[in-house]
N, C-alpha and C positions, 0 to 999 in steps of 0.2 A: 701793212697794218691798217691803212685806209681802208682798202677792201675789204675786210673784216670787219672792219667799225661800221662801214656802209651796207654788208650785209647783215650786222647784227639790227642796225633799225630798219631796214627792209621787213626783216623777219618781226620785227615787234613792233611793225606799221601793220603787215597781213595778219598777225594774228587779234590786235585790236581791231579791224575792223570786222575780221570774223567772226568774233565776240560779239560786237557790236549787233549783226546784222542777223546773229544768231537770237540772241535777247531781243530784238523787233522784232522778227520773227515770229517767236515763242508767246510774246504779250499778246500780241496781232490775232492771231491764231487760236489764243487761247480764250482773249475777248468775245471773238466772231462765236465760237463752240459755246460759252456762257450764252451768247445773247440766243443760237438755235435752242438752244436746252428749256432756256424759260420760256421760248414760241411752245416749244411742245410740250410743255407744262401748263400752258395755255390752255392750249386745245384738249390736253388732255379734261381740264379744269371746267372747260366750256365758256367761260369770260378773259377777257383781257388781253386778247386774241391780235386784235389792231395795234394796240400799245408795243406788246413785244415783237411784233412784226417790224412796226416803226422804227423802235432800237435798234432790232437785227439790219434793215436797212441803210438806217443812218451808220451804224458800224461798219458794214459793208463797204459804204460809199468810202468810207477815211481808209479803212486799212487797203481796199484794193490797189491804193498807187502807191503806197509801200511793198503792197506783196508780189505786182508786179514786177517790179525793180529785184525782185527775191527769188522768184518762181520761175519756173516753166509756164508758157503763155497756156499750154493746152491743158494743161491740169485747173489754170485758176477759170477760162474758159467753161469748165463742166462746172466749177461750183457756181459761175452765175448763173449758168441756164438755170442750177438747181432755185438758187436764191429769189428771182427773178421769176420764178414760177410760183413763188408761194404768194405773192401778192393777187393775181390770177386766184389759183385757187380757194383765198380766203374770202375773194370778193365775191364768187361762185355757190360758197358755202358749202363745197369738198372737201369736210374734214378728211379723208382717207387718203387724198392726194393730197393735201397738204402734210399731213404727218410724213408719207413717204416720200415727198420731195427735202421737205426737214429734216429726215432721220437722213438720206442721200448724202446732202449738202454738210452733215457732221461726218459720217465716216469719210467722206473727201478730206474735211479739213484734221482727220484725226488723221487719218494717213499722213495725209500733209507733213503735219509736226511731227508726227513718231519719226516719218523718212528723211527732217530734217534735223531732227538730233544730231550732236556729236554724240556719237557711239561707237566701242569698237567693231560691232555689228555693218555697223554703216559705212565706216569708213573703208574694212573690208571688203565690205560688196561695190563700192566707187572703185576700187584700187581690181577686185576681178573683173570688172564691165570695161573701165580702160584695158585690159589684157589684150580682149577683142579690138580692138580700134585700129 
């Protein structure tokens, strides 16, 4: 009966912090995507261009050692190069690489999220890539 009792809060230990880290995640992610949307609404706009760069960076700087701790190193690695670029090209005054280092830097992080949904989609394709291991 102990063994039972102690794997029943095992299991509703991992699954609140899967929750948990799921929803950081999701906010994180979802913030970062808001803040490139309004760079590129910026640019699209022609003003205000510094201001939403600034946000997008200072968001950046907070959520990367949460998403670290979340991620795969080599994946969050390509959205800085992207991030990280845009300051470069706006100081340059390349709207065109800045838009496409922005647009980059959102399909990265929409991937991101969609790949980290719980879905039965996802949980599927983790349970067939362990088959191979």
């Amino acid at each position: 009966m102990k063994r039972f009792a102690t794997a029943l809060v095992l299991l509703a230990l991992t699954l609140t912090m899967s929750i948990g880290a799921q929803l950081i995640f999701s906010k994180k992610t979802g913030e970062l995507i808001t803040d490139l949307e309004s760079l590129l609404a910026a640019v699209d706009a022609g003003e205000g261009e510094k201001q939403a760069l600034d946000k997008a960076e200072s968001e950046w700087r907070d959520s990367k050692k949460i998403l670290h701790i979340l991620l795969v190193h080599r994946s969050m690695d390509e959205i800085e190069i992207n991030i990280n670029s845009l300051r470069e090209y706006l100081d340059s005054g390349d709207d065109e690489a800045l838009r496409q280092a922005c647009t980059e830097a959102l399909k990265q992080l929409e991937n991101l999220r969609d790949a980290g949904k719980i879905t039965i989609e996802n949980v599927l394709n983790i349970l067939q890539l362990s088959d191979y291991d």
